[in-house]
Every structure is written in C-alpha cells, then in structure tokens.
C-alpha positions in Angstrom: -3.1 -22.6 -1.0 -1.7 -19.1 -2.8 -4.3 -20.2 -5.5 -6.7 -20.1 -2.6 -5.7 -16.9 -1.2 -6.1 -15.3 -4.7 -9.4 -16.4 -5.2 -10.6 -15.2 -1.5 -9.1 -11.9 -1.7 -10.5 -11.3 -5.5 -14.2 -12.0 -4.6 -13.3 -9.8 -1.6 -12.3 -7.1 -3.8 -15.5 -7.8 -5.8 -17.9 -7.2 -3.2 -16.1 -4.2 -1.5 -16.2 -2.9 -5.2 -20.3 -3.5 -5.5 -20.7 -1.7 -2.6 -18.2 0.9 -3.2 -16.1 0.3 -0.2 -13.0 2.2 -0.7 -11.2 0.6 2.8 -11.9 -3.1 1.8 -11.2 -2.9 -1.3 -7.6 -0.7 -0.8 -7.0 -4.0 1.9 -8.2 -6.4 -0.7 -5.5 -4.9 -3.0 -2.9 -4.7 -0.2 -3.1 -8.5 0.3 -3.2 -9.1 -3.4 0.0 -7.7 -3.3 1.5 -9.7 -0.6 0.3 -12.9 -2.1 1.9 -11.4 -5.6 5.4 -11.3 -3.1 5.3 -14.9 -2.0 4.3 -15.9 -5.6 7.8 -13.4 -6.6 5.1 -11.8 -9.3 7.1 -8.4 -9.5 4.6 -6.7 -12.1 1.6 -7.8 -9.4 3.4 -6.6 -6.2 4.3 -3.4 -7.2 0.4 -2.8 -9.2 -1.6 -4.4 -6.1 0.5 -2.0 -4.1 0.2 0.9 -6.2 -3.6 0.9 -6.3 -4.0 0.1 -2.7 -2.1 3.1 -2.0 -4.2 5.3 -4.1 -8.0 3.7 -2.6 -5.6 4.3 0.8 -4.8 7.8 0.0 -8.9 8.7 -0.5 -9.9 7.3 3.3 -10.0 9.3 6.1 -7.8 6.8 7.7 -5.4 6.5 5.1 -2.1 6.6 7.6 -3.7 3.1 8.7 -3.1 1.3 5.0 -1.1 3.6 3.4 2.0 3.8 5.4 2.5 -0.3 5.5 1.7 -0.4 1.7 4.4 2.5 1.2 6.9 0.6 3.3 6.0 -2.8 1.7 6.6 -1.3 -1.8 9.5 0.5 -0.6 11.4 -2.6 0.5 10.2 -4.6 -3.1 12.4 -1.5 -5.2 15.3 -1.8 -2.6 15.3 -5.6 -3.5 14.9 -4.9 -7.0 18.3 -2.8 -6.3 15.7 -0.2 -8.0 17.1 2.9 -5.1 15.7 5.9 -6.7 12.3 4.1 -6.8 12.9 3.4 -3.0 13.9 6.9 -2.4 10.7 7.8 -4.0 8.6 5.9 -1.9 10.2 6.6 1.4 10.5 10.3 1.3 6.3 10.4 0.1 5.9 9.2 3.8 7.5 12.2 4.9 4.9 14.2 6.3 4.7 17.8 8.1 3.3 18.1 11.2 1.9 21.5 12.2 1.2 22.0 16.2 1.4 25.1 18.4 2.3 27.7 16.3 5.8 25.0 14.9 5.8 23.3 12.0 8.2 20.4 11.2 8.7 17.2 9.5 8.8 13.6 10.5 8.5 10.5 9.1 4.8 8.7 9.2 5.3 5.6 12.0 5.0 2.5 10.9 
C-alpha cells in the first residue's frame, strides 16, 4: 500500500513539476513526507518537509501548506529529542501582524 502511495504521489509531483505548478507540487512533497513518517524514513520526512516548505513559502497562499508542514516537522525534531531544531521550527511560524496603526506578534493558526 505505502509502496502505492509513493508511486501516486511521485508521478503527482512529476506532472505538477511539467507544468510548473508550485502548489501541487509543495502538496506532492508534503505527502511524500507523511508517507516517509509512517515508513519512520527520518532523512525523507525531514527533506519532503523541507522542500514543501520552501515551494510553500513561494505561493500566495503559503499560510495554507506551510504552517501544517512547519508543525509536522516540528513535532518529527521534538521526537527526535532534537529541541533546538524544534525551537527553530516553531518560533519561524511566529509572525507579526500589523493592523490599525499596532503591530504585534502571534503565532500562525494551525
């Protein structure tokens, strides 16, 4: 079945990558990650996630994929007992909200 998945979500990535479809292929890489966690494939998780983050972080919508990814990685260091990492991770979703005349910071919703 993971052997499956894998195969679905690489073509997936493929054809998001022919068409140069930056959201598709950030989700492809996003699930490539989650089957990487099921499969406990450490070096996979934490690169799928990585690189779903950055296609993430060059969409207009980037909160959307971005902030789960974040959180997913996040909680993959705190199980590797790997805090600084973690820290890392969490505090990049803090973000600073500017609104009549105040600025101030708050964390990104999951």
């Amino acid at each position: 079945m993971l052997d499956e998945c894998k195969a679905y979500y690489r073509r997936f990535y493929q054809i998001a990558e022919t068409r140069c479809d930056t959201l598709r292929m950030a989700h492809a890489s996003q699930r490539m990650g989650l089957v990487s966690t099921i499969e406990n494939n450490i070096d996979s998780i934490i690169f799928y996630y990585k690189q779903a983050i950055s296609f993430g972080q060059q969409l207009p919508q980037k909160a959307d994929i971005v902030t789960v990814t974040k959180a997913n990685l996040c909680d993959i260091y705190i199980q590797l007992e790997e805090f600084d990492e973690a820290a890392k991770e969490f505090e990049s979703r803090l973000i600073t909200i500017v609104g009549d005349g105040q600025e101030f910071s708050a964390y990104e919703l999951l």
